[in-house]
Structures are given as structure tokens and as C-alpha cells.
C-alpha positions in Angstrom: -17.4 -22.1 36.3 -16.8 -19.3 34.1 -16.0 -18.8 30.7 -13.9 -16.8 29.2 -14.2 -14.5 25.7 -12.1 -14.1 23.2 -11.7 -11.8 20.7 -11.9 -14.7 18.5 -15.4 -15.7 19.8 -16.5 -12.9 18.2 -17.4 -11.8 14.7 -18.6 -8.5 12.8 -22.3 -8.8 11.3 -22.3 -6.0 9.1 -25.7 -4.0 9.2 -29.0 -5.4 6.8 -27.2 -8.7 7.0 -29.4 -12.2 7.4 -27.4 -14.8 9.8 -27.8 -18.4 9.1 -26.4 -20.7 11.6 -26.3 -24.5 9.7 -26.3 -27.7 11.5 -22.5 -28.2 10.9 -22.2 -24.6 12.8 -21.4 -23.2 9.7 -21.9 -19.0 9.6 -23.3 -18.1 6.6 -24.1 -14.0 6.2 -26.5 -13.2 3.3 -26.8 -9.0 2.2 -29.9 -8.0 2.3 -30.3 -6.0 -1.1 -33.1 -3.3 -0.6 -33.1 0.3 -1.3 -30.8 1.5 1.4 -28.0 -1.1 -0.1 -24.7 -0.2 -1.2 -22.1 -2.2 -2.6 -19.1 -2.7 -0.5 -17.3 -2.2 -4.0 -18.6 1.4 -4.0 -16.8 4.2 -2.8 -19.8 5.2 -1.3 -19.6 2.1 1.5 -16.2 3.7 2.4 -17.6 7.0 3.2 -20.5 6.1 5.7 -20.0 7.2 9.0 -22.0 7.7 12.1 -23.3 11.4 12.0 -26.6 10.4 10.5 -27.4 7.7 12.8 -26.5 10.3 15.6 -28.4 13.4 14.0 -31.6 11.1 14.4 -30.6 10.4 18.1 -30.3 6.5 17.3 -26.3 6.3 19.2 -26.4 5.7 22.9 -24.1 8.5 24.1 -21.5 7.1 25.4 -20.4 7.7 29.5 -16.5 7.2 30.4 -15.8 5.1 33.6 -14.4 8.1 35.0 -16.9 10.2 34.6 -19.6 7.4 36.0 -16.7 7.2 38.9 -17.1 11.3 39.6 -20.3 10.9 39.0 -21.1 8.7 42.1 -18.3 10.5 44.1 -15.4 8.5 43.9 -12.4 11.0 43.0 -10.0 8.5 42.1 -12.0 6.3 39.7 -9.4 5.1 37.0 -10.1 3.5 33.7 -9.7 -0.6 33.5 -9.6 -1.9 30.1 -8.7 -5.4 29.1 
């Protein structure tokens, strides 16, 4: 038996976030407020991207399924997405 997952399974956790799951399966997300903080408010949290995080080598470079697919040979690998 498989199950199946939805988009609506799943929810964003934005970063420096606590997660409490309560007994009644309620979600609660608490902001961890600490030097690196910003407001979502501020303009500031609408300008963050990823080039930091990838100047310090912490993204996981990301491989297409057709280049994995030429990779190991196979000429006519095409790209499945759901």
C-alpha cells in the first residue's frame, strides 16, 4: 500500500523557525529572534536571495535528469515532472 503526497501535505518552515507539533496536531511556528533576524515587515526580508548561501558553497548544485540521463549514456533521457 502506498500513499500518496499532496501538495497540500506539505507546508513551508521558513528558516530560524522552532516547530511545535501539539497534541491536537496543531502547527505552531515560533521566529527565532537572534542576531541574524529580520522582520518579515522589512524591506530587507524581501531582498534576500541565495547568492550568499552559494558564495559559501552551502547549495547542493543542482544536476538535471537529462544531464544524469547523458551522463550514464542514455541519449534519449527526457524530463518527467509531476
Amino acid at each position: 500500500m502506498t500513499t500518496e503526497i499532496l501538495p497540500a501535505d506539505w507546508m513551508e518552515i521558513k528558516t530560524n523557525t522552532m516547530v511545535v507539533i501539539t497534541p491536537k496536531m496543531n502547527l505552531l511556528q515560533i521566529p527565532i529572534i537572534d542576531k541574524f533576524y529580520v522582520r518579515p515587515s522589512d524591506p530587507a526580508a524581501l531582498a534576500r536571495n541565495t547568492e550568499f548561501a552559494r558564495e559559501k558553497g552551502f547549495l547542493n548544485p543542482r544536476t538535471t535528469i537529462n544531464a544524469v540521463g547523458k551522463r550514464l549514456g542514455n541519449k534519449d533521457a527526457k524530463h518527467v515532472c509531476c
